[in-house]
DOPA-132973 format. One record per atom (N, C-alpha, C): y, z, x; residue number from 1; chain; atom name. Coordinates in nm, 2 decimals, decimal comma. Layout:
<sites>
yy  zz  xx  num  cadena  atomo
Y  Z  X  NUM  A  CA
...
</sites>
This chain:
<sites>
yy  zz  xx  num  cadena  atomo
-1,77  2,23  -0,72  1  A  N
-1,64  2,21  -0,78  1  A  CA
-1,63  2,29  -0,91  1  A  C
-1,68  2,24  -1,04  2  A  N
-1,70  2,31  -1,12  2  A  CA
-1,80  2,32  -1,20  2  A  C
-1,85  2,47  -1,23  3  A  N
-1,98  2,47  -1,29  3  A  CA
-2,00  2,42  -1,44  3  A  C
-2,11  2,43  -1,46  4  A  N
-2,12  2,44  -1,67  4  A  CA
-2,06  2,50  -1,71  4  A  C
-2,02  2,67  -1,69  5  A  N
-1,95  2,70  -1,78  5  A  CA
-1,82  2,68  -1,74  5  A  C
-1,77  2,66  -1,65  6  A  N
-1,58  2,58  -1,65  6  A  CA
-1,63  2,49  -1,72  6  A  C
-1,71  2,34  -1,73  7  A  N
-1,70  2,23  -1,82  7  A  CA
-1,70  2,28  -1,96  7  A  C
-1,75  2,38  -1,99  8  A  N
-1,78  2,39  -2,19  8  A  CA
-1,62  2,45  -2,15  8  A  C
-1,60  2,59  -2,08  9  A  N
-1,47  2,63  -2,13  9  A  CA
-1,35  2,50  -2,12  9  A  C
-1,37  2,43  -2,02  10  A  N
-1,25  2,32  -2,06  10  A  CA
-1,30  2,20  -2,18  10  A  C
-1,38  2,15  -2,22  11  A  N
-1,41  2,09  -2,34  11  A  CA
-1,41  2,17  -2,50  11  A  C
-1,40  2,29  -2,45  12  A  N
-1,39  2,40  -2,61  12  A  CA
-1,23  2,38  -2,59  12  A  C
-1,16  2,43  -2,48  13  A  N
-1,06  2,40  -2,47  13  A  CA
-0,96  2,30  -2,54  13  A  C
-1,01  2,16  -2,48  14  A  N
-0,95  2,04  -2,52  14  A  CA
-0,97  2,05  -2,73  14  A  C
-1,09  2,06  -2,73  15  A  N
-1,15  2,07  -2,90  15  A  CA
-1,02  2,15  -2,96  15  A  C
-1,03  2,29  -2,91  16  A  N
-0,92  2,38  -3,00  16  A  CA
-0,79  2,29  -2,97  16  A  C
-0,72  2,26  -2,88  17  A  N
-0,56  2,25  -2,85  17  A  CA
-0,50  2,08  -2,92  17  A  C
-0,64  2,00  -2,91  18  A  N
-0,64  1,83  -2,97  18  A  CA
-0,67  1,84  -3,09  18  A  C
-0,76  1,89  -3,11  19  A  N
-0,88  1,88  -3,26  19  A  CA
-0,95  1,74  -3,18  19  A  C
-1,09  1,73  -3,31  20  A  N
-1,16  1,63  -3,27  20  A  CA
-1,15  1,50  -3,31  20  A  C
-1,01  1,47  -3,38  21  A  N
-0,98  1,33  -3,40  21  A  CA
-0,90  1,25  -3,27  21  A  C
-0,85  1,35  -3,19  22  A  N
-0,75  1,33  -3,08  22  A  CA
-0,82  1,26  -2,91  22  A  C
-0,93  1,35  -2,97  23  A  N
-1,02  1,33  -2,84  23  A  CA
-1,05  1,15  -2,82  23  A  C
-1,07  1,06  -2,88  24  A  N
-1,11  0,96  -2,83  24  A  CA
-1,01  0,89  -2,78  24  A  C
-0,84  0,93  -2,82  25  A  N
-0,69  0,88  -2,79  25  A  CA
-0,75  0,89  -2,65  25  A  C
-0,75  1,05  -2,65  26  A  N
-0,70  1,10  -2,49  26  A  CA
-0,85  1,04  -2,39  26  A  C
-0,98  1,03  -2,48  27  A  N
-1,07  0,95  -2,36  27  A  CA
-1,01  0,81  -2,33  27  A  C
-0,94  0,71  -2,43  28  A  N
-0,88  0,59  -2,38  28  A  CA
-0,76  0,61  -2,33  28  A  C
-0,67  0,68  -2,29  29  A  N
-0,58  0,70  -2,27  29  A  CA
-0,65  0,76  -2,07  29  A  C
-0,72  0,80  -2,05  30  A  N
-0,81  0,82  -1,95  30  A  CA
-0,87  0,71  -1,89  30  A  C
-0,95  0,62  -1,96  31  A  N
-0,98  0,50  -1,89  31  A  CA
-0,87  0,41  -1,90  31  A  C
-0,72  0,38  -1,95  32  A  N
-0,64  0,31  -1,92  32  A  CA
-0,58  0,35  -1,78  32  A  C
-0,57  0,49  -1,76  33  A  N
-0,57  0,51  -1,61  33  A  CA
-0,66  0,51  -1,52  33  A  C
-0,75  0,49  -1,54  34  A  N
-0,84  0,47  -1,42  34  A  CA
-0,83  0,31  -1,37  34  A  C
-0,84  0,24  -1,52  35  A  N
-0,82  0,11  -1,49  35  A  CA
-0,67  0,08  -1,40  35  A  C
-0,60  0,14  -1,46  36  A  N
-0,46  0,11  -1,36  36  A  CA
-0,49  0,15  -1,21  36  A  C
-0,56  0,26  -1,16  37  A  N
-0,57  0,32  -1,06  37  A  CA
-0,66  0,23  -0,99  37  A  C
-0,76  0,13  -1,01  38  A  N
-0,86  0,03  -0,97  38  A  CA
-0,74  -0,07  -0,94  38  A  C
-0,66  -0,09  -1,06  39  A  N
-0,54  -0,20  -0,98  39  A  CA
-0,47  -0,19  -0,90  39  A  C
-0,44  -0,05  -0,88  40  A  N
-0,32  -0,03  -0,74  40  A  CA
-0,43  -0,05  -0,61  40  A  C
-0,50  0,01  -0,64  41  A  N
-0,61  0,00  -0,51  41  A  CA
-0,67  -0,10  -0,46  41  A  C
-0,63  -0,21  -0,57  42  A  N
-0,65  -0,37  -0,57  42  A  CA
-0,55  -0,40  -0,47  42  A  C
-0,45  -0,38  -0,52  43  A  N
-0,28  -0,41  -0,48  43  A  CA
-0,27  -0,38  -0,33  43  A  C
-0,34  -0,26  -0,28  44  A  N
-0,34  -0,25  -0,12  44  A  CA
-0,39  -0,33  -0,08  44  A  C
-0,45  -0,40  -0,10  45  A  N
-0,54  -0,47  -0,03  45  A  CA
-0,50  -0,59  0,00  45  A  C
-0,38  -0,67  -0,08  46  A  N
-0,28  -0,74  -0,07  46  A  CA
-0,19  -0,73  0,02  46  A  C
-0,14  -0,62  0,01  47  A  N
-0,04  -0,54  0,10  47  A  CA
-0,10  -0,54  0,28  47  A  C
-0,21  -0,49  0,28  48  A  N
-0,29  -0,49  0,41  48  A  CA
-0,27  -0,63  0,45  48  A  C
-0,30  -0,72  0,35  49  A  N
-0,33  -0,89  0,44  49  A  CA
-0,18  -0,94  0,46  49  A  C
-0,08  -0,90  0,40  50  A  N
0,09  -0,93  0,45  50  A  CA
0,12  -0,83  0,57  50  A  C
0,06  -0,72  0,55  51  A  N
0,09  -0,67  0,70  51  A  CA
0,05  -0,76  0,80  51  A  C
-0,10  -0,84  0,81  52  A  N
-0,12  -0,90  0,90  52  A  CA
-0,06  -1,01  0,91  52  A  C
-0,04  -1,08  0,81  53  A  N
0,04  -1,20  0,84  53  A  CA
0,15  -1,16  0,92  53  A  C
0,24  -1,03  0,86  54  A  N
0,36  -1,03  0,95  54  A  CA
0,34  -1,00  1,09  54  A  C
0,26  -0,91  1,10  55  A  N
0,20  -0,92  1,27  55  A  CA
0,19  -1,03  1,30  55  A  C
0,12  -1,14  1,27  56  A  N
0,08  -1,27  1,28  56  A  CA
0,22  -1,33  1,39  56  A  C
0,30  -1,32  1,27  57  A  N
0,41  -1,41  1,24  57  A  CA
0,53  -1,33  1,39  57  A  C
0,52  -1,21  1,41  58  A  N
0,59  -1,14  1,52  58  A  CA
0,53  -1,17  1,62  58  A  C
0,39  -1,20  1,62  59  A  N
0,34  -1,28  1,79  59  A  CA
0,39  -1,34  1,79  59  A  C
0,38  -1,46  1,74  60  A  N
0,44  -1,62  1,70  60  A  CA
0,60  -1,59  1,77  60  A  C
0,64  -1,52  1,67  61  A  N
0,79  -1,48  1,76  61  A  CA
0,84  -1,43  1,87  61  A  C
0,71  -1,37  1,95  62  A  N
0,76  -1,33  2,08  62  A  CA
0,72  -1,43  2,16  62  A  C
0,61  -1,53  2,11  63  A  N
0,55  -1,61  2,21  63  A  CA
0,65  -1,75  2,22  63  A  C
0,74  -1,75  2,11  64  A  N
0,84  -1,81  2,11  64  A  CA
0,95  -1,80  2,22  64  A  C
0,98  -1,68  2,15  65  A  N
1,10  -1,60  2,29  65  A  CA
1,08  -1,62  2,41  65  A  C
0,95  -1,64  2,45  66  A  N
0,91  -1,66  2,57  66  A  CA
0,95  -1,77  2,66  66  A  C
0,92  -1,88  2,57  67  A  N
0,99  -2,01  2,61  67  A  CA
1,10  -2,07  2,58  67  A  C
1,20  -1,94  2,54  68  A  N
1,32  -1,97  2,46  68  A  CA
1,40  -2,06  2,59  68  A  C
1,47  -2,20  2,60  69  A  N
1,58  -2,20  2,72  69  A  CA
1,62  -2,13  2,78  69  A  C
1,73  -2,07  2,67  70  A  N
1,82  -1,98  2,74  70  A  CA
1,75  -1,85  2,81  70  A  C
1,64  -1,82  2,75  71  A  N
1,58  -1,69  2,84  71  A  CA
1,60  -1,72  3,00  71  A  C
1,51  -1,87  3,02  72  A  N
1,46  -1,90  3,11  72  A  CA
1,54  -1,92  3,20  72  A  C
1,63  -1,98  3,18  73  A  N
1,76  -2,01  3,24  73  A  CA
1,87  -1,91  3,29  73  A  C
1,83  -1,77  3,23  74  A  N
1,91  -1,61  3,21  74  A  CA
1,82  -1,59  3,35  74  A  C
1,68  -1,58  3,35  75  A  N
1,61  -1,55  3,40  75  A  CA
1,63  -1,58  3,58  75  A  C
1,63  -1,75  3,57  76  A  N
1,64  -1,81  3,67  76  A  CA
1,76  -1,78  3,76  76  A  C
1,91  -1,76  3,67  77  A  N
1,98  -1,77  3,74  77  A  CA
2,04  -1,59  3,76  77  A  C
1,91  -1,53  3,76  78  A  N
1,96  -1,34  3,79  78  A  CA
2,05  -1,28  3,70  78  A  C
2,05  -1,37  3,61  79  A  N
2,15  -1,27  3,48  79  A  CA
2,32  -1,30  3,49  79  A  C
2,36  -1,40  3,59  80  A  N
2,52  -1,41  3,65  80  A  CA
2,56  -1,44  3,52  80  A  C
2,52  -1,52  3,38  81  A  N
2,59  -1,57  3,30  81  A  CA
2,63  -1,44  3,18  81  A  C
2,53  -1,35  3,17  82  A  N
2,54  -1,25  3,08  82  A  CA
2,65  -1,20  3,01  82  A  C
2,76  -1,20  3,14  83  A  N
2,93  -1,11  3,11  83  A  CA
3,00  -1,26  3,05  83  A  C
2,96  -1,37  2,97  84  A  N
2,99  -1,47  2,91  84  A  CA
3,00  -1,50  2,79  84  A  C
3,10  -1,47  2,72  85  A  N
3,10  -1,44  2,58  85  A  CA
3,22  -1,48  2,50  85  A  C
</sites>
């Protein structure tokens, strides 16, 4: 990725364009994003377990449908009631 000398030219870099009082802003200003980035990636993981619940919850609803009355009774009598509205 990058060697030693890309790292000194980007750290001489940061020194000239910050100065060296700025630098420890921008190192915490660095680990406040990382820490945020640890929490989004927390956050998926949340998100993944409501996906399954809603999957869950859409079996539940077809297994429902299944035994709905009226399906069965649609079913039974060839569809004659359909045009009924």
């Amino acid at each position: 990725m990058f060697g030693p000398t890309e790292i000194t030219l980007i750290i001489v870099a940061v020194v000239l364009l910050f100065g060296g009082k700025k630098i420890p802003e921008l190192a915490k200003g660095v680990g406040k994003g990382i820490r945020e980035f640890k929490k989004a990636t927390e956050d998926t993981e949340i998100t993944e377990n409501i996906k399954d619940i809603a999957s869950e919850i859409k079996d539940i609803k077809n297994d429902v449908d299944k035994i709905n009355p009226k399906k069965i009774l649609e079913q039974n009598s060839g569809g004659k009631n359909k045009s009924k509205k």
